[in-house]
C-alpha positions as CSV (number, residue, x, y, z in Angstrom):
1,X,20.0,41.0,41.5
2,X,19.6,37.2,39.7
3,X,20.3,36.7,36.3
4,X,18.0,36.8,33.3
5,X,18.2,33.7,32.3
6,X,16.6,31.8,34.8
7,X,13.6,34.4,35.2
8,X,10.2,33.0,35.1
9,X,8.3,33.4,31.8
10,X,5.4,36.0,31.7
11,X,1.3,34.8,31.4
12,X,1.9,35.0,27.4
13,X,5.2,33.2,26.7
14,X,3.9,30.7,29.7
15,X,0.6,30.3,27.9
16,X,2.2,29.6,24.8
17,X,4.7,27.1,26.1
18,X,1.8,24.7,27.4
19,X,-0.2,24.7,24.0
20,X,2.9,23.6,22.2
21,X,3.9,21.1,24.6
22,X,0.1,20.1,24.7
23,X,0.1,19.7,20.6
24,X,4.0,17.8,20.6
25,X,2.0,15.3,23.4
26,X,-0.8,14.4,21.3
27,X,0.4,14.4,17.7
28,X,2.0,11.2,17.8
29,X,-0.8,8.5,18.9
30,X,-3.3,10.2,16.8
31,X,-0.8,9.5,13.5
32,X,-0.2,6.1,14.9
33,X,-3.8,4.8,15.8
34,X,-5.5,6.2,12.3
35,X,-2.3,4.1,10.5
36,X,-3.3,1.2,12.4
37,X,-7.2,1.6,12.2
38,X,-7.3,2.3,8.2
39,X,-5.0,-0.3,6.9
40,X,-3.1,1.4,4.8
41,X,-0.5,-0.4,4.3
42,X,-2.4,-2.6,1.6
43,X,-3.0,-6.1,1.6
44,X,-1.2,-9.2,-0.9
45,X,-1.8,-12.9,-1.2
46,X,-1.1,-15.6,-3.6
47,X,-1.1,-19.3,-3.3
48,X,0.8,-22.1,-5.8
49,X,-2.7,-24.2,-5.9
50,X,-6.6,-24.3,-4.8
51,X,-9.1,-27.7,-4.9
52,X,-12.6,-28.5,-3.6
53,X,-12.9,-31.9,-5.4
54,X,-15.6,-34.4,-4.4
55,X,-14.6,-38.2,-4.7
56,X,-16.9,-40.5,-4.6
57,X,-15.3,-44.3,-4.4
58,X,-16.3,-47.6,-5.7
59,X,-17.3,-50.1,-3.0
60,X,-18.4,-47.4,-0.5
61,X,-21.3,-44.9,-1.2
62,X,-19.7,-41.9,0.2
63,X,-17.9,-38.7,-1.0
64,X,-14.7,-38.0,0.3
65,X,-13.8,-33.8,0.4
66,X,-10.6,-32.9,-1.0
67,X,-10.4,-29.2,-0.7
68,X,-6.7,-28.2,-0.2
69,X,-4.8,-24.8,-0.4
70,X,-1.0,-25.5,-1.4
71,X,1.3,-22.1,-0.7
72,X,-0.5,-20.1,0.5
73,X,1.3,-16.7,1.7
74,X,-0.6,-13.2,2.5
75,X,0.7,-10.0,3.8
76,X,1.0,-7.9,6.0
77,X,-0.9,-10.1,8.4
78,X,1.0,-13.5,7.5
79,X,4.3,-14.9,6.3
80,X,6.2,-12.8,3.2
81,X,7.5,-15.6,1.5
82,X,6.6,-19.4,1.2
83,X,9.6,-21.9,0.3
84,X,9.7,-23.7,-2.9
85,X,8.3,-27.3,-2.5
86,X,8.6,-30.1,-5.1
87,X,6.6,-32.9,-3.2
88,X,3.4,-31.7,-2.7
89,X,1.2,-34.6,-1.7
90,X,-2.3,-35.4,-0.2
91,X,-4.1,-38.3,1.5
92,X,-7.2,-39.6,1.2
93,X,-9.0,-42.7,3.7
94,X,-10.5,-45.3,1.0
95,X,-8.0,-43.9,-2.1
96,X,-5.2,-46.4,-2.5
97,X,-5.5,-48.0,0.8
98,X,-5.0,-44.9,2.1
99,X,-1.5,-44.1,0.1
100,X,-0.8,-40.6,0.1
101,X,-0.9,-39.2,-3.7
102,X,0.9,-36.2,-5.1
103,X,-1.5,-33.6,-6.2
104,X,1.1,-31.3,-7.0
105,X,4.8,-32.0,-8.7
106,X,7.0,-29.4,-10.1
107,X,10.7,-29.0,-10.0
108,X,9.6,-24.6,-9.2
109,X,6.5,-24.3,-7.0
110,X,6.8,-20.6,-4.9
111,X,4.7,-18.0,-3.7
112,X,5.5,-14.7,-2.6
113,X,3.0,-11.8,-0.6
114,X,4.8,-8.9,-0.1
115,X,3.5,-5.3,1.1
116,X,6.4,-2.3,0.8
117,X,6.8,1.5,0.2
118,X,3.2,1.4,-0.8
119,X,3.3,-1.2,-2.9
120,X,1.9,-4.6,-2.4
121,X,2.4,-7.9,-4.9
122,X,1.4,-11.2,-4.8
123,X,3.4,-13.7,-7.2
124,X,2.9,-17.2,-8.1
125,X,5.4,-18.9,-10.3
126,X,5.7,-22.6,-11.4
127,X,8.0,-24.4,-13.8
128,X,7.3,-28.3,-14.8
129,X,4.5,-28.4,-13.0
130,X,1.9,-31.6,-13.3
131,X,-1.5,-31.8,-11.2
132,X,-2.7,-35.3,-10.6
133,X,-6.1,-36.2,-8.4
134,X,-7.4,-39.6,-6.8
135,X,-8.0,-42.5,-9.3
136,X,-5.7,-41.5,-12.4
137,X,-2.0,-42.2,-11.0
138,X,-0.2,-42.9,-14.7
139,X,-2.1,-39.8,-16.7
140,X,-2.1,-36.2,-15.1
141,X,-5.0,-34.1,-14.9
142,X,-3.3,-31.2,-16.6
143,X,1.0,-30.6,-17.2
144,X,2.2,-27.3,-17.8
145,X,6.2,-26.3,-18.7
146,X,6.0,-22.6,-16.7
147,X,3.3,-20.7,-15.3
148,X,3.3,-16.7,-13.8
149,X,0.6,-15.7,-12.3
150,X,1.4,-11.8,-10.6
151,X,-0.7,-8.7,-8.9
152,X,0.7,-5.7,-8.4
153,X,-1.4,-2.5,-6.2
154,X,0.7,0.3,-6.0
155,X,-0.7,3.5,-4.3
156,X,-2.4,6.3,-6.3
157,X,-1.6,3.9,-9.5
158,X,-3.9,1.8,-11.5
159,X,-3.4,-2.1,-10.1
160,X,-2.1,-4.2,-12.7
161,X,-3.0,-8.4,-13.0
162,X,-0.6,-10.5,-15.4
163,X,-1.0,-13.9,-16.2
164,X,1.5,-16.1,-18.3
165,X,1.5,-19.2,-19.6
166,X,3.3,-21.4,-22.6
167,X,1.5,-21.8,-25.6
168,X,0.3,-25.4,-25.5
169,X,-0.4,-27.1,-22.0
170,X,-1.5,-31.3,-21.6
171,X,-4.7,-31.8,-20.2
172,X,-5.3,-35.6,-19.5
173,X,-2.6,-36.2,-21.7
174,X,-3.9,-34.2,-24.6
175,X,-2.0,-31.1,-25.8
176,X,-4.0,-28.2,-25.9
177,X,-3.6,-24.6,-27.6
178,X,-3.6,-21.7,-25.2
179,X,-6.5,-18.9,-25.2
180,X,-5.4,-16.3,-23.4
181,X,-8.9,-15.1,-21.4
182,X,-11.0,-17.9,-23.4
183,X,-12.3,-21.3,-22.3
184,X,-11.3,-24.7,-23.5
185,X,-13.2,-27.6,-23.2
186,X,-11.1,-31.3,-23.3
187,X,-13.1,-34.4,-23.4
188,X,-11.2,-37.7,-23.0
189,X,-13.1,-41.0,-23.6
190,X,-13.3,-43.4,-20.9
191,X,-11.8,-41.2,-18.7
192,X,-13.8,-37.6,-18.8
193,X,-13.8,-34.0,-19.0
194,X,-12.1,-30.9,-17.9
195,X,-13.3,-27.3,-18.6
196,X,-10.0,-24.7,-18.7
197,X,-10.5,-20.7,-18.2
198,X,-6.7,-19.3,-18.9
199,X,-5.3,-16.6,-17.7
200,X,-8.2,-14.6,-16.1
201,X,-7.4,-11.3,-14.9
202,X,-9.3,-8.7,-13.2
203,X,-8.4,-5.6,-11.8
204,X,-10.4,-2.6,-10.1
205,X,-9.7,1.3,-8.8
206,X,-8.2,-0.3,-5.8
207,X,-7.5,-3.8,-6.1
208,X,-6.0,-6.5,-9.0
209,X,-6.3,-10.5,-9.1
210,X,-4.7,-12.8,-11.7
211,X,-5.3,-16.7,-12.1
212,X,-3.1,-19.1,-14.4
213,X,-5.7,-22.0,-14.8
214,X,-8.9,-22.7,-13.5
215,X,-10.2,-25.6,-14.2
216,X,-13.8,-27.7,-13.7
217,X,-13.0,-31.2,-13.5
218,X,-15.5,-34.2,-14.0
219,X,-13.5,-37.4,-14.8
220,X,-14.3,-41.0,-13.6
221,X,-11.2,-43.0,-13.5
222,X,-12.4,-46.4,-12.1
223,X,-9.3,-46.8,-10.9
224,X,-7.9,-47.3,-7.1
225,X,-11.7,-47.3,-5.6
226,X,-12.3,-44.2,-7.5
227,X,-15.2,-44.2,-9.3
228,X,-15.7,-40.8,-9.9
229,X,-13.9,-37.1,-9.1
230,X,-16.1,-33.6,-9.4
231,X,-15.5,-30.3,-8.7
232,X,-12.3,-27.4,-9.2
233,X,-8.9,-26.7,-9.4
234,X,-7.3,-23.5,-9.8
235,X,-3.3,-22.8,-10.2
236,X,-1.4,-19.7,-9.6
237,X,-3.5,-17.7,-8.3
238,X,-2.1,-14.1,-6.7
239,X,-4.6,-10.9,-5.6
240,X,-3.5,-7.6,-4.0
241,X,-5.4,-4.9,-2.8
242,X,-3.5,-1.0,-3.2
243,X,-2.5,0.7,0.3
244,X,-3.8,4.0,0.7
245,X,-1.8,7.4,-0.8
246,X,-0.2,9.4,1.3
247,X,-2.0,12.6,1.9
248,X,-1.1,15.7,0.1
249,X,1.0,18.3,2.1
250,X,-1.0,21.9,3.6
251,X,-0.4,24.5,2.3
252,X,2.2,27.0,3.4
253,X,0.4,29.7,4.8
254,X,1.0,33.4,2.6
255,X,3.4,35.2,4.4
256,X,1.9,38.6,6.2
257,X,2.6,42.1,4.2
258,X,5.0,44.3,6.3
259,X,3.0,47.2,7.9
260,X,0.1,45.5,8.7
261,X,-0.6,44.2,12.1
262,X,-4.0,41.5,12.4
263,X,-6.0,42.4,15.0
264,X,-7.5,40.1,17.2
265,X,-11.2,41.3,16.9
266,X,-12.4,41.6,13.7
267,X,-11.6,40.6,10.2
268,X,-9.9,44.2,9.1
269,X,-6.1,44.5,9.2
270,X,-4.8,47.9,10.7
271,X,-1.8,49.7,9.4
272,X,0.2,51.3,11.1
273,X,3.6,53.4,9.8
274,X,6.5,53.3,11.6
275,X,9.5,56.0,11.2
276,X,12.9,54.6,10.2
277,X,14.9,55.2,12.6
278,X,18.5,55.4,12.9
279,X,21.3,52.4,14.3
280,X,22.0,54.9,17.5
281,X,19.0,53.4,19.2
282,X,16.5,56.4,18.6
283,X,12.3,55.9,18.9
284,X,9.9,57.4,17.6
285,X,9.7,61.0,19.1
286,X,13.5,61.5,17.8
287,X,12.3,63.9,14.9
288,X,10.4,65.9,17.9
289,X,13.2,66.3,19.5
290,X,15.3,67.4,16.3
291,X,13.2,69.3,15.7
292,X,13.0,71.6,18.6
293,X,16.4,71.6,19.0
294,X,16.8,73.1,15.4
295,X,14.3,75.9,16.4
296,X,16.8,76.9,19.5
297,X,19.6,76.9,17.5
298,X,18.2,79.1,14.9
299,X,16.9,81.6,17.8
300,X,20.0,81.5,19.8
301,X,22.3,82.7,16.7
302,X,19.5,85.4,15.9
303,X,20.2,86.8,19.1
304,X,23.8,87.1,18.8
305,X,23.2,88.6,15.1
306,X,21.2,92.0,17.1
307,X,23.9,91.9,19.8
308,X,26.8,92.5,17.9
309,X,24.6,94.8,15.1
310,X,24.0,96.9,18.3
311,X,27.3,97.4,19.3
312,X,28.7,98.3,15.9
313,X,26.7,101.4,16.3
314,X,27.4,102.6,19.3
């Protein structure tokens, strides 16, 4: 005799055993690969500043590109955080004797991309900020005391932009009112013009982008071998995109009524009664049994009944 517990399972339980083990196999990869393959982590960027100027200098007939991204953070797919910077400065061959110039100074100049428990937000912020280009080294193209430029995508919500500036900003040393979603024009004599669109936001079903400042620049400083410098600028600038909901859970499925057994080839449910039966252990032909016992009992003391009556007489 061996013991019970290491007997081998029968065809059922065995067949059963390999169709769970196959499911618990495959379950995993096929969560992991359609995470990977749908992106649903969402998506975040945000960067402190933005140029594609053309400069065109004095004693050379050329244009010299100065497109530029300052800060510039995304995420998931690249750093979460950019350090603050105070010295932001470019370079251009034929500007200044080739002198590097700061396009950027502020005493706050951060991004930030970030992309957690479903939500992802981009931020830009800047405090004291002033924005110079090639050709105007004492007069900034535009100063600004604090700009917040944020995008927030949370899952299943509606994405949100914000933009925030001061009321008045200096544009070519000219203080200028703020209108928030409006465009200002500023037009400097001898020097030239800049074209402002504040604090545009736009946001989608799925997505969200907020800028502080765009601006179109066409100045013409005739300074430093600068004779003239075209094109755009845009500060704070932060976009996010929303990561996908979670799906909903199944439904539990309702539980079976007692009674009633599914069969296997049709659609109909069969019911079937069973007898309570008693704690001793008994099945189903127990009343049977009772029963015919009962009947020989009964006859049995019958007979004794005529027996004795019998004997009384005699």
């Amino acid at each position: 005799m061996y013991n019970s517990a290491f007997r081998r399972p029968g065809p059922r339980r065995a067949a059963t055993l390999i169709a769970t083990a196959l499911l618990l196999g495959s379950a995993a990869p096929a969560v992991a690969t359609g995470a990977e393959e749908s992106g649903e982590k969402g998506k975040a960027s945000a960067a402190v500043l933005r140029s594609g100027l053309q400069v065109s200098l004095l004693n050379k007939a050329v244009e010299l590109p100065l497109d530029l991204t300052l800060n510039e953070v995304s995420a998931p797919e690249g750093a979460l955080d950019a350090a603050e910077k105070t010295a932001l400065t470019a370079t251009l061959d034929g500007v200044d004797q080739g002198k590097p110039f700061h396009l950027l100074r502020a005493d706050v100049a951060s991004a930030t991309a970030s992309v957690d428990d479903g939500t992802a937000v981009g931020e830009v912020t800047l405090v004291n900020a002033a924005v110079h280009v090639p050709g105007l080294p004492g007069t900034s193209l535009i100063e600004v005391e604090s700009v917040t430029a944020r995008a927030t995508c949370t899952a299943g919500e509606q994405p949100e932009a914000v933009a925030e500036l001061p009321a008045t900003v200096k544009v070519l040393g000219t203080e200028v009112a703020v209108t928030v979603g409006g465009t200002t024009s500023v037009d400097v004599p001898a020097i030239g013009q800049v074209e402002l669109s504040l604090a545009h936001r736009e946001t989608s079903d799925t997505t969200a982008a907020a800028t502080a400042l765009d601006l179109r620049v066409s100045v013409n400083p005739l300074a430093l071998n600068v004779a003239e410098v075209e094109g755009s600028v845009t500060l704070a600038a932060a976009a996010c995109e929303s990561p996908e909901a979670a799906p909903e859970p199944e439904p539990e499925p309702e539980p079976e009524e007692p009674g009633k057994t599914p069969q296997t080839g049709g659609e109909e449910e069969v019911e079937t009664r069973t007898p309570d039966l008693a704690e001793t252990g008994g099945d189903s032909r127990t009343p049977v049994i009772a029963a015919g016992a009962a009947a020989l009992v009964a006859a049995g003391g019958g007979l004794m009944f005529l027996r004795r009556r019998a004997a009384g007489r005699d």
